[in-house]
N, C-alpha and C positions, 0 to 999 in steps of 0.2 A: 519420587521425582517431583519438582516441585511441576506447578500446573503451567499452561500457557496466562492463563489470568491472575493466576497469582503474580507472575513476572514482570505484569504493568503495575505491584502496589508494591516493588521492591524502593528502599534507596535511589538507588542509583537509576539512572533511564535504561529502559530497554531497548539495545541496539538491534535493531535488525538486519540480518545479511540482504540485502534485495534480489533476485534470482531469476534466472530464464531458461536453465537448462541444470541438467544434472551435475555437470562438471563444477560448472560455478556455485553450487549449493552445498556440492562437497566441499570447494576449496573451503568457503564460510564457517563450516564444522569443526575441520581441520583445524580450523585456526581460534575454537574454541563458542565461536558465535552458541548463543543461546536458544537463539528462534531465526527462524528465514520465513522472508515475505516473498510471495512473486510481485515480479513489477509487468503488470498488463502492457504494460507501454513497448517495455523490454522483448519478452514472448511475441506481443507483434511483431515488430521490426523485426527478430531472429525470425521469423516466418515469410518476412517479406509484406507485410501489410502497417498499414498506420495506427495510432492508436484510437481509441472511440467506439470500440469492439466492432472492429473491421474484421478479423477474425471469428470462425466458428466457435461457440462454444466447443463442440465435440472435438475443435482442435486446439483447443486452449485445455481443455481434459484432460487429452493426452498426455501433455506436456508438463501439467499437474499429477498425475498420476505415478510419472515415470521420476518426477521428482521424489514425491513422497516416499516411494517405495525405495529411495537412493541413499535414505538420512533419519537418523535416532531423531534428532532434532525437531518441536513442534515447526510449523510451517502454518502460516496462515496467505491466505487468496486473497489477490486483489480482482475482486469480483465487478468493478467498474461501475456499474447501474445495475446487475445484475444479468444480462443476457438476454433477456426476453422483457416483452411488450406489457404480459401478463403477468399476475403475481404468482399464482400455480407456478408458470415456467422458472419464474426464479426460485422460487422453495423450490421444487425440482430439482432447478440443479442443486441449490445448495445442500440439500438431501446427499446427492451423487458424492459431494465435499466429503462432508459427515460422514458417509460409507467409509470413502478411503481412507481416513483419519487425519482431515485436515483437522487445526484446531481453529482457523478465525478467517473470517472474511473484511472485509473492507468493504463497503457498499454505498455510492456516492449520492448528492442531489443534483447532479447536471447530467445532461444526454449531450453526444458529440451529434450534431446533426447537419448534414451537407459540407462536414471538417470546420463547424465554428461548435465548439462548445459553450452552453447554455445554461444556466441556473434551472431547476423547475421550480415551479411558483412552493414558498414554503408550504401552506396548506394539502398541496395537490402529495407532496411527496410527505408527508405526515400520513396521509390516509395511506398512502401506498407502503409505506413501512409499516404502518399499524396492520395492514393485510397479512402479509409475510410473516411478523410476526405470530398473529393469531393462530397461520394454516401450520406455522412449524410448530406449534402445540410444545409436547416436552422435548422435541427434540432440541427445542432453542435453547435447553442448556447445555448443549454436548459442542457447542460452539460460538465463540468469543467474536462479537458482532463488533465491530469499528464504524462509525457512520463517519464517512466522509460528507464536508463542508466545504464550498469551492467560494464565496466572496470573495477574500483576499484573493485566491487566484486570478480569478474574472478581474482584477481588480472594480469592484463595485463602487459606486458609491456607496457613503456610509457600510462600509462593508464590515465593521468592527458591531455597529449596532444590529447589523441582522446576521452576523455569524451569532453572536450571543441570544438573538430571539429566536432562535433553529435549534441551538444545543437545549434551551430548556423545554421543547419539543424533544428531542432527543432524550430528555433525561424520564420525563414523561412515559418513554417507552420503552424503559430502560436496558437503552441500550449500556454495552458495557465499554465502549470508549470513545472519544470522539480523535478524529483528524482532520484539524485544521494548513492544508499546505499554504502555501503562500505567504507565510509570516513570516518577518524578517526581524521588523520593530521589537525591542526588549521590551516596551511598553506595553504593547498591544498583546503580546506573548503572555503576560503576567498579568493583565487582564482577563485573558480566557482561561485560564489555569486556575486562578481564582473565586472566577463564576461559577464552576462546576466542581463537582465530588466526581466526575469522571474522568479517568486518566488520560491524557491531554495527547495526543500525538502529532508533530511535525516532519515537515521535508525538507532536506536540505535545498540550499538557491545558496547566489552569490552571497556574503554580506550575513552571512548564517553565524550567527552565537555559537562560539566553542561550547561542549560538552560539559564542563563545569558551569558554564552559565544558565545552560539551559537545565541543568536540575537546579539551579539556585531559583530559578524564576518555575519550578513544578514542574517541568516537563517529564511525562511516565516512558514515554517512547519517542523514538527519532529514526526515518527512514531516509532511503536517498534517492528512493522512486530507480527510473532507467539512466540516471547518471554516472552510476558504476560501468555499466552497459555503455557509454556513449564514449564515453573515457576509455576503456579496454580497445574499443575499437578505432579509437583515433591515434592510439598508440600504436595501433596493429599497422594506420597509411606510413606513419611513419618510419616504423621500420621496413616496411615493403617498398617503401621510395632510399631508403639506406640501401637495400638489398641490389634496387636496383641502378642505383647510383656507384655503386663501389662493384658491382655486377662481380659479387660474391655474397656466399650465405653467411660469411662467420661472424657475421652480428648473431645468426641466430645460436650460436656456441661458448659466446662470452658470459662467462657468471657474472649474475647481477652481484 
């Protein structure tokens, strides 16, 4: 079976299903998906909390756990900032990944703090990835690290020039893929693809490059974060307002 790392240096880009529970992980399978991501954002909100790891680890575990155990399919974690304050805490958990056989995590440069999310200074989170690094020793090859990049999110100033002076940090410490969300620009897109030997990952947003363009411009991977997630369930008011508008169920019995 090919590997989850291998699958970011394929052709074509690798789709990820995005996930928050076991049903929606299966359907992804089903339907042939390759790899499934959770979307942290997603997991909250089905919990009832906001995103910015408002959520326990031990209950973002769970939910991780009862996934993986659900699907052949590799799965990697959107691990957010990691969960803890400490960098032990985060190897920790990511250790606990490892165990279950996640194969990747995602692990960001911004902290959500009092609900505005934040850049951290680049230097400060160099050291802090360089720690984690270190403490995961050999285990770090038993799992496909993605360093998330938020500029273009934040919309920053100059935000193309310091996404690109953060990935060569990043490469530095080599990691094995970068995700840049917040890009839209075909320009900007095929500039960071081209700066880097590491395989590029994006999210979808409005105004997002169809799938042929974005392997033409290098893209390894494409997610869609908790917007499957927000979509599923704004289709759910709607039928629930059909439901109760015609105050009958047989919308819920009509074949799509």
């Amino acid at each position: 079976m090919i590997s989850f790392k291998q699958l970011h240096h394929d052709d074509e880009p690798l789709l990820l299903g995005n996930v928050w529970n076991v049903e929606s992980a299966k359907a992804y399978e089903k339907l042939g998906y390759k790899a499934l991501a959770t979307s942290s954002s997603a997991v909250a909100l089905s919990l009832g909390y906001e995103d910015g790891e408002q959520m326990t680890f031990e209950e973002y575990f769970y939910m991780i756990k009862r996934i993986r155990s659900s699907v052949s399919i590799p799965l990697s974690v959107d691990l957010e900032s990691g969960y803890g304050h400490e960098s032990n805490t985060v190897v920790s958990n990511i250790m606990k990944l490892i165990e279950i056989g996640v194969s990747g995590i995602n692990i960001e440069d911004t902290n959500v703090i009092d609900g505005t999310r934040k850049l951290i200074n680049r230097d400060v989170f160099y050291e802090k990835l360089k720690d984690i690094f270190i403490k995961l020793g050999k285990n770090r090859d038993q799992i496909f690290i993605n360093v998330r990049t938020d500029p273009f999110l934040l919309n920053i100033e100059n935000a193309l020039e310091e996404t690109l002076g953060r990935i060569k940090l990043f490469e530095e410490l080599k990691a094995d893929g970068i995700f840049v969300p917040g890009m839209t620009s075909e320009n900007d897109i095929k500039t960071i693809t081209e700066a880097t030997y590491l395989p590029v990952n994006i999210m979808a947003l409005t105004d997002f490059p169809d799938f042929d363009t974005l392997k033409a411009l290098g893209v390894k991977r494409i997610t869609s974060g908790a917007f499957m997630y927000r979509y599923i369930y704004r289709e759910l008011e709607k039928v629930s307002q059909k439901i109760a508008n015609e105050r009958s169920f047989s919308t819920l019995f009509i074949e799509s």
